[in-house]
N, C-alpha and C positions, 0 to 999 in steps of 0.2 A: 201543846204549848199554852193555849189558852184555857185549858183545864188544870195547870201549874199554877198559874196566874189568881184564877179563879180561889184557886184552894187556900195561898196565899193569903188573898183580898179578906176569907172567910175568918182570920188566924188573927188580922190585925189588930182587934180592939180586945185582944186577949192580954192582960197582964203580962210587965218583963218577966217576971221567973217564969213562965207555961211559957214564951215565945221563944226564951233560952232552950226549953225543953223541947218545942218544935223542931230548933235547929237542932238538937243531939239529933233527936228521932228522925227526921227528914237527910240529913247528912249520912246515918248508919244505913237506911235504907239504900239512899243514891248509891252508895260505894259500896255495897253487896251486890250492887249490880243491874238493883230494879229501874229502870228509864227515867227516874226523876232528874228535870236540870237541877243541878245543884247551884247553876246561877240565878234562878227567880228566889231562891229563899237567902240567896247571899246578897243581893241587891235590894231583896227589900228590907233584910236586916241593916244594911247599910244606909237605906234610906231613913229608917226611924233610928239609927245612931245619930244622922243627920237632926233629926228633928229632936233630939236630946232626949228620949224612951228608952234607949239600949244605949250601953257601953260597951265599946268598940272594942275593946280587949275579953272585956267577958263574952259577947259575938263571936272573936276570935276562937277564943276556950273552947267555946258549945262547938262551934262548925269543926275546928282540930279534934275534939273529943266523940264528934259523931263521926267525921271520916276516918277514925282510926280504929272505932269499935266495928264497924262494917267491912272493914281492909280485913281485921282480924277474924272477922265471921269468915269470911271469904277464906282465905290463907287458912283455919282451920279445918272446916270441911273439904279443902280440897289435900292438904294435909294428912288430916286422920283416915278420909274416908275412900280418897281419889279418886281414879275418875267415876266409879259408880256413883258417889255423894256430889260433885258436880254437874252430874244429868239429871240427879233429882231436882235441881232450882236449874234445868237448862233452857227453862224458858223465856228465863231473862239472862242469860251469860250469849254470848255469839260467836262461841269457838264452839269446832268440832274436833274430834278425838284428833284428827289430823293435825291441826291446827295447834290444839294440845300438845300433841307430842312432840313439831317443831320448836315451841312456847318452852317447853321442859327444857329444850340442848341449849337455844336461849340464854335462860336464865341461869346455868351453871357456870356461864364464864360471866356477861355482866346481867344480874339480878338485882342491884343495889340501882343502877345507873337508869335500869330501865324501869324502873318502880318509880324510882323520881323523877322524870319525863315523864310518862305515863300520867303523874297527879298533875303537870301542867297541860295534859291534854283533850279536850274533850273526847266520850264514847270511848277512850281506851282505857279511861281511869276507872273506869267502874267494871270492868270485867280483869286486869292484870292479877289482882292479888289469887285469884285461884290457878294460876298457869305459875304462880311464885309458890305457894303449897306444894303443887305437884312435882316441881322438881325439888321436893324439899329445902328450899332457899332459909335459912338458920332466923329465925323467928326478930333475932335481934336485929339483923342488915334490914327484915323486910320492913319491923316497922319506922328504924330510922331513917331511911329510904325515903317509906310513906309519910313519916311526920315532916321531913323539909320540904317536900314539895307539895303537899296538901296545905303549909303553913302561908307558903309565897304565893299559893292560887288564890285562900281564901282568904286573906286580909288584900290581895291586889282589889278584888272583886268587892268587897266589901269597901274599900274605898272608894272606888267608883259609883257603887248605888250612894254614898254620901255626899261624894259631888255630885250626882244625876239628880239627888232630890226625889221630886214629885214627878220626875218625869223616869223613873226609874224601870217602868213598865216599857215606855216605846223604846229605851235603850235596849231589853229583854228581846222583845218585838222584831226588834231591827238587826242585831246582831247573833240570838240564839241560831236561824237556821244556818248562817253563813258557818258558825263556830262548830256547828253539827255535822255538814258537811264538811268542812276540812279534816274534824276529828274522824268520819269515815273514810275519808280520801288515808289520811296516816294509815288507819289499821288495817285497812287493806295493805298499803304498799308494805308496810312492816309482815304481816302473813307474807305476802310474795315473798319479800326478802329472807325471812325463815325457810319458807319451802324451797326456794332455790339453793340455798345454803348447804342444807341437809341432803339434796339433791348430789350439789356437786362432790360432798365428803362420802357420800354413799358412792359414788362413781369412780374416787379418785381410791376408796377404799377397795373395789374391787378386784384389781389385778393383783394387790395383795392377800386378798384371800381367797384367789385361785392358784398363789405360788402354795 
């Protein structure tokens, strides 16, 4: 958290077109699934919208334009390559094959629904788009899924760092773990809720495939 911050602070006295260009790069990053918060670099893009440096709609663009090239990295390689090409980056993804393959039955009935949940949640938004690949979820639901709810997370966020101001860090501070925590508490219960699912349809499928 505090090496987020850091990296940030180091970015600031960078010209608007590179700090447009941080937020593409930093946004495609977080949402391929590597642990960056995507709220310190939206909070403090919002803080210098505040302070009149950035335009809050081209802010908008860069964070929509990086979280959707990264959804899209994600979504292709687990796509093209499945699940061998998601083990090669599974160092930062946190599903297991298991998990995967509940994620795939998933996503065949709602893929659309949970894609856009997913971008208003913390820790599940940055690993769904490869369990949306794998069950081949049709390219167009996944990114329009992604683009409405990547769009309400990150202009909310960025209005907040605008009202926070200069105090845009302790709000980071004060609220990233809680937000951290809940978004594991979600992906946990969501896994459970998948594997029980699967569970009971394999059970109830039984008797039928021993008549």
């Amino acid at each position: 958290m505090n090496s987020a911050i850091t990296v940030v602070d180091a970015v600031a006295s960078l010209p608007p077109a590179l700090l447009y260009l941080v937020i593409v790069v930093w946004l495609s990053v977080e949402s391929a699934a590597v642990p960056l918060p995507n709220e310190a670099i939206l909070l403090f893009s919002g803080f210098l919208v505040g302070a009149g440096h950035l335009n809050l709609f081209v802010a908008l663009a860069a964070s929509v334009l990086g979280t959707t090239m990264g959804a899209t990295f994600s979504w292709y390689v687990a796509r093209r390559f499945g699940p061998a090409g998601v083990r090669k980056v599974g160092h930062y993804v946190f599903l297991t094959p298991a998990r995967l393959d509940a994620a795939e039955r998933f996503f065949r009935h709602r893929g659309p629904l949970a894609i856009f949940l997913a971008r208003l949640t913390p820790v599940i938004r940055t690993v769904m788009s490869y369990p949306a690949g794998l069950a081949a979820m049709p390219y167009r639901s996944f990114i329009i899924a992604t683009l409405a709810g990547c769009t309400i997370w990150n202009i909310l966020v960025l209005l907040v760092g605008r009202a926070a101001g200069q105090h845009w860090t302790e709000l980071f501070e004060r609220y990233h773990t809680p937000l951290l925590a809940a978004g594991v508490l979600i992906l946990v219960a969501a896994i459970g809720y998948l594997v029980l699912e699967h569970q009971l349809k394999k059970r109830l499928a039984e008797p039928t495939g021993r008549a």
